[in-house]
C-alpha positions in Angstrom: 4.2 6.8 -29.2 1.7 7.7 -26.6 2.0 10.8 -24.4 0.9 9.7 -20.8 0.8 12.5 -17.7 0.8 11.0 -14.5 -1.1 13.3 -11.7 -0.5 12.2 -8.4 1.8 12.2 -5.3 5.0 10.5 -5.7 8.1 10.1 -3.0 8.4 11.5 -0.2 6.6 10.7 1.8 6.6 7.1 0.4 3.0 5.5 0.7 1.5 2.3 -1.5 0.3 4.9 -3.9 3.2 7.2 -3.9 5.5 4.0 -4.7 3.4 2.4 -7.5 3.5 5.8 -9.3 7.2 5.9 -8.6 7.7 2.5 -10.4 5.5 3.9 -13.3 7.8 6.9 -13.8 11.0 5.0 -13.8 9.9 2.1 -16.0 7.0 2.8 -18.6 9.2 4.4 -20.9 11.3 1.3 -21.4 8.8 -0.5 -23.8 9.2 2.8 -26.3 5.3 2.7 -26.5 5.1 5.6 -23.7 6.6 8.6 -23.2 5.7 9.9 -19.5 5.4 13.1 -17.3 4.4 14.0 -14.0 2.7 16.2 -11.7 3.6 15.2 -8.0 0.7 16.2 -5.6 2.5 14.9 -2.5 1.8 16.5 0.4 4.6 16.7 2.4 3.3 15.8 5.8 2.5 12.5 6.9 -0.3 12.2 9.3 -2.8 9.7 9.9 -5.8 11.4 8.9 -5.9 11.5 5.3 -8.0 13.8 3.8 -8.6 16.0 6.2 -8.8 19.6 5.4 -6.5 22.2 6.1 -5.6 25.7 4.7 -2.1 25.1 4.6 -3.3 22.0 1.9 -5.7 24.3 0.3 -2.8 26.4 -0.5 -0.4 23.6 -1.6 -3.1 22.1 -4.1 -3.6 25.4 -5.7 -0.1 25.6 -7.0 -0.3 21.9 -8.1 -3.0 23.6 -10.5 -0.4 26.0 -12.2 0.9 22.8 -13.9 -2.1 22.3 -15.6 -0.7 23.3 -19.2 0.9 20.3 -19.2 -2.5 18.3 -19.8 -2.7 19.5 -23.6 0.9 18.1 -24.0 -0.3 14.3 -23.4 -2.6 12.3 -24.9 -3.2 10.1 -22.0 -4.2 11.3 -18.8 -3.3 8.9 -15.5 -4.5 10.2 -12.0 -3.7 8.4 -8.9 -7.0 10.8 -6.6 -7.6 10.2 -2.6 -10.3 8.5 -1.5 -12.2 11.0 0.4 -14.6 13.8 -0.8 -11.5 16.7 -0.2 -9.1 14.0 -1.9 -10.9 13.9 -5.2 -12.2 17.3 -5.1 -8.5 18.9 -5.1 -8.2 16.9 -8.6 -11.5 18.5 -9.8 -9.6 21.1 -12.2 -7.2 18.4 -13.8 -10.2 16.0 -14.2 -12.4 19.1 -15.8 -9.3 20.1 -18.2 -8.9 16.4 -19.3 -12.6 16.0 -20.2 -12.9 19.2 -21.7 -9.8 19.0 -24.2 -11.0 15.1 -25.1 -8.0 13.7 -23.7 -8.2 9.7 -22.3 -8.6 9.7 -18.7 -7.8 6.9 -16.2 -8.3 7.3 -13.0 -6.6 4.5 -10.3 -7.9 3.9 -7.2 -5.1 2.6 -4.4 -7.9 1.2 -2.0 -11.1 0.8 -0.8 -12.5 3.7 1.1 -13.5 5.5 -2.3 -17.2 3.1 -2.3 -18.2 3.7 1.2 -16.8 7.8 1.1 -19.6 8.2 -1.5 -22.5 5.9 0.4 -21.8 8.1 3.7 -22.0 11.3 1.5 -25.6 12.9 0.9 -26.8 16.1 -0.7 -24.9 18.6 -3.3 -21.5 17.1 -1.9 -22.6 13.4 -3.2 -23.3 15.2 -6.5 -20.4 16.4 -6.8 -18.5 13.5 -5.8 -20.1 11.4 -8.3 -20.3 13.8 -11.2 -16.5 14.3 -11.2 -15.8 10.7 -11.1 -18.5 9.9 -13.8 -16.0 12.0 -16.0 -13.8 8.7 -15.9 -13.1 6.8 -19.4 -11.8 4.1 -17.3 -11.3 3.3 -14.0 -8.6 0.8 -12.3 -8.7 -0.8 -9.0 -6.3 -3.3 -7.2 -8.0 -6.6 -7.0 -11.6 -8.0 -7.9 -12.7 -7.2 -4.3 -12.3 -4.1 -4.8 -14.2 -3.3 -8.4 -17.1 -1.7 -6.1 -15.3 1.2 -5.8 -15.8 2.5 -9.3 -18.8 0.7 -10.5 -21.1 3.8 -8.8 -19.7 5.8 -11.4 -18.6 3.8 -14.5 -19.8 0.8 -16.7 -17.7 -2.3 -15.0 -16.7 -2.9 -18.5 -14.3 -0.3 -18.7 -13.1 -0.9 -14.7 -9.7 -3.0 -14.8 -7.8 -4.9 -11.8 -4.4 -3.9 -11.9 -2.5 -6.0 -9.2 0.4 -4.6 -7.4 4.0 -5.5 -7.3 7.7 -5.8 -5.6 10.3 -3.8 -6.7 13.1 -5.5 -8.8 16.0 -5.2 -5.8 14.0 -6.7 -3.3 12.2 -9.8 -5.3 15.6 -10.6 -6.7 17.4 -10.2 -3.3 18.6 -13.6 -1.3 18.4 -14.0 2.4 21.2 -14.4 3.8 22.2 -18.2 5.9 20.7 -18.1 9.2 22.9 -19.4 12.1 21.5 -22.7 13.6 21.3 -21.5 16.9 19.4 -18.7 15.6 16.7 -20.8 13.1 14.5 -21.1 15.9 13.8 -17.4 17.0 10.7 -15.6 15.9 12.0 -12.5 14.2 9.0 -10.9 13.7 8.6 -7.4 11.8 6.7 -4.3 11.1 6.8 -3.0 7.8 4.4 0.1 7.2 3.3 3.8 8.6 3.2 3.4 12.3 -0.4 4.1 12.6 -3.4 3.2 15.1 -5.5 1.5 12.0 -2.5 -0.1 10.7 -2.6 -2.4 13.9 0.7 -1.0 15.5 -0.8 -1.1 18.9 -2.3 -4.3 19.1 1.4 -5.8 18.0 3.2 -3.8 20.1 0.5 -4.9 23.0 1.2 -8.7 21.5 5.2 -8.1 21.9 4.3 -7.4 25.6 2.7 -10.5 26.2 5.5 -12.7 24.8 8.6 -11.1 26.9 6.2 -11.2 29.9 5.7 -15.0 28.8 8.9 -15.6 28.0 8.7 -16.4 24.2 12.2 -16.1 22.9 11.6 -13.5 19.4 13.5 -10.5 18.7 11.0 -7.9 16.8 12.1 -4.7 14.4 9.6 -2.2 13.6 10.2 0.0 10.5 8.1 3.3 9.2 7.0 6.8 9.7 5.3 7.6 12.9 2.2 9.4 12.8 2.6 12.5 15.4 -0.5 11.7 17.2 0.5 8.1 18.4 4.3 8.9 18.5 3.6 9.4 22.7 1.9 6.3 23.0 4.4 4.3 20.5 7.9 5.6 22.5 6.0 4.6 25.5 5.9 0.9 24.5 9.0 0.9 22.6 10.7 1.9 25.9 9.6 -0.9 28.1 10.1 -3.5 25.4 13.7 -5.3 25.7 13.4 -7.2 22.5 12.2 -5.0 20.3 14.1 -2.6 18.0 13.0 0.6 16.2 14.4 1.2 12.9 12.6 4.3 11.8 11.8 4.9 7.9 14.0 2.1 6.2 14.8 2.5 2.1 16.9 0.9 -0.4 19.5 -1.3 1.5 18.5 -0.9 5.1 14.5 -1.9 3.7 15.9 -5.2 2.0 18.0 -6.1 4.5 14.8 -5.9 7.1 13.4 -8.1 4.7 15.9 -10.6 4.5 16.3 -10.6 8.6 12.7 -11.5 9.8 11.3 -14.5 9.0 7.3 -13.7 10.3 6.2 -10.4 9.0 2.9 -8.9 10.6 0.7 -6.3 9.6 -2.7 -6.8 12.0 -4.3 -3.3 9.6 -8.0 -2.7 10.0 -7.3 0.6 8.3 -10.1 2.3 6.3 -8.3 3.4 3.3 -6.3 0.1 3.2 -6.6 -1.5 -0.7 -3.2 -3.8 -1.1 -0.6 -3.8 1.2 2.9 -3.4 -1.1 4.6 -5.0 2.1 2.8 -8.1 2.3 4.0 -9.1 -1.1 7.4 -7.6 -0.1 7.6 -10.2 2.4 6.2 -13.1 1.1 8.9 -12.2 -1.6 11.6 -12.5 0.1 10.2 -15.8 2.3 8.8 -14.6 5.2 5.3 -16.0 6.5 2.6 -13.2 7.2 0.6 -12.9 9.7 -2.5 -10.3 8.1 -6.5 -9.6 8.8 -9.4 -10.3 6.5 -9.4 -6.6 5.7 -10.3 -4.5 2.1 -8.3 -6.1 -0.8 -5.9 -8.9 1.4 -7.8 -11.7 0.9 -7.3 -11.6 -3.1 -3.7 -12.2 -2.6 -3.8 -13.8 0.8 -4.6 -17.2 1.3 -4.8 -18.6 5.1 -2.8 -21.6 5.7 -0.8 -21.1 2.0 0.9 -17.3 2.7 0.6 -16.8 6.7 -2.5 -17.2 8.8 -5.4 -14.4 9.4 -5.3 -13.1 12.8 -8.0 -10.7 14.1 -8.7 -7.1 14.0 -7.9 -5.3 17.0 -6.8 -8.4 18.9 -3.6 -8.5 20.4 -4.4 -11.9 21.7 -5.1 -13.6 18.3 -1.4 -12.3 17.2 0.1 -13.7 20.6 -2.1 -17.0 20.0 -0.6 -17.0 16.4 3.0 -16.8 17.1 2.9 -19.2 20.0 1.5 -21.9 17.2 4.2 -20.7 14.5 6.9 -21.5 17.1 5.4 -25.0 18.0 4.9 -25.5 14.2 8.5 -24.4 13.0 8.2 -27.1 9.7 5.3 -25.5 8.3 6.9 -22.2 8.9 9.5 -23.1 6.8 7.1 -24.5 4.0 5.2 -22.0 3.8 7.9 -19.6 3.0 9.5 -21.7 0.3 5.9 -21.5 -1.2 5.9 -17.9 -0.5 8.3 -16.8 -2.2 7.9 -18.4 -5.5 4.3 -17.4 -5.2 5.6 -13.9 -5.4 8.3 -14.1 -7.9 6.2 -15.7 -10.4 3.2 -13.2 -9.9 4.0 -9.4 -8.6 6.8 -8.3 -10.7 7.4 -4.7 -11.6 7.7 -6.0 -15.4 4.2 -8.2 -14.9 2.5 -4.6 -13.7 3.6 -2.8 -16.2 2.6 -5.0 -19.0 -0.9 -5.0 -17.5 -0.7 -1.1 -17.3 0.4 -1.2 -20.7 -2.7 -3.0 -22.0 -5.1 -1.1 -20.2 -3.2 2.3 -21.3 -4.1 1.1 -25.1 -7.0 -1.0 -24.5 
């Protein structure tokens, strides 16, 4: 049996990342091929910025550093790093350790800032960007679209695609009936960190457009608000009638979210973006996305099959989108039917933890 340490942040705050190493703590174990531990580098504050640099993070990442012992206890070593030059650097003494004491080490990428962080970086900083990810036995990214990320630094023979997934309770959840006089009403939601790049303002903007039109929908949005927008947000919040916040939702209050809306939008342009977790969410539980062309989408978004593309910063193309979803209420419904089989059939928990499994003994 294979010893594996995981090294990187897990709940709270819950991000993409932070959940996928989650469901690897709580379910690799179950094959009896692995035996798991962890070092949680989460950083208790959620702001916007990632990978900014701060003394009070300085200090925090030192003390992550007093676990290192546990490296020589494992055979395989699995770090989950940021994407910026201060978000791999603070992994620079695990990295090191691994190398030194000959121990396998994977490193996953959640995204797809980590490519263009290194081309915007020049001098003894790009050196020492690319010399502590060169220290990689393999590398994994989210989707094909995304291999470019670690092919500056390792052979793209030893770079795996490792999709993501939707947790067990929600993919097997059922929606419950919908009232008939109800069928007809966009409910629309907002899954995800309330964040400028996420595209919260350009739906919020869009949810102004339809009351002022007159567009019967009733909208929820769901997540942690970043404390540099939360002015801005409250402000729109407060003058929309038809729109409900529901702060951080988890467990129950998350699925039932899920099984509520029927259109679930998420208009990101955000740098670090790689996979959305909540665009499969929905499309899991039949709802019919409305996304952009952005990062790693477009390998398991498909225009037309899943939702339709709308633009980035546009709060027109979303308005222009819902008014042709509510004109269009039979293909709605087609589409998710064909959602969420799609999902059910492709992005399980057990389906990514096989394909962790493999690349863990490949």
């Amino acid at each position: 049996m294979k010893k594996v340490l995981l090294i990187g942040p897990v709940p709270e705050p819950t991000t993409g990342v932070s959940l996928a190493n989650k469901v690897v703590i709580q379910n690799i174990e179950k094959s009896g091929k692995f035996k798991i531990d962890y070092i949680n580098t989460a950083y208790q504050k959620f702001e916007e910025n990632h990978g900014s640099f701060s003394l009070d993070k300085v200090v925090f990442f030192l003390k992550t550093n007093l676990e290192i012992p546990k490296i020589f206890q494992n055979d395989i070593i699995y770090i989950t790093p940021g994407q910026t030059f201060f978000g791999v650097l603070k992994y620079l003494m695990f990295i090191c350790i691994s190398k030194i004491s000959k121990k396998e080490l994977v490193i996953h990428i959640h995204g797809n800032y980590l490519g263009k962080q290194y081309e915007m970086l020049s001098g003894l900083k790009r050196k020492v960007f690319s010399s502590i990810l060169k220290l990689t036995n393999k590398g994994i990214v989210l989707s094909e679209l995304l291999m470019n990320n670690m092919t500056p630094f390792i052979d793209e023979k030893d770079i795996y695609q490792l999709y993501n997934f939707v947790e067990d309770d929600i993919i097997n959840s059922e929606k419950a009936p919908i009232n008939v006089e109800d069928s007809n009403t966009l409910r629309i939601f907002y899954l995800s960190n309330l964040m400028k790049e996420k595209g919260i303002f350009d739906l919020l903007e869009a949810l102004v457009v339809l009351e002022k039109q007159g567009i019967d929908f009733h909208a929820k949005i769901a997540g942690n608000i970043d404390k540099s927008s939360e002015l801005k947000i409250n402000t729109y919040l407060d003058k929309l009638k038809k729109v409900e916040f529901c702060g951080v939702v988890k467990g129950k209050a998350k699925q039932d979210l899920l099984n509520w809306g029927n259109i679930f939008i998420l208009p990101t342009y955000y740098s670090m973006e790689g996979q959305p977790i909540a665009i499969l969410e929905a499309m899991s539980t039949g709802n019919l996305v409305l996304t952009t062309k952005h990062a790693g989408i477009p390998d398991i978004f498909k225009a037309g099959e899943n939702g339709f593309y709308v633009d980035k910063n546009s709060a027109s193309s979303i308005v222009d989108k819902l008014k042709y979803v509510k004109n269009n209420l039979d293909e709605m419904k087609k589409i998710s039917e064909h959602n969420k089989s799609y999902a059910k059939k492709k992005y399980t928990v057990k389906n990514f933890i096989d394909n962790i499994e493999v690349i863990f003994t490949a």
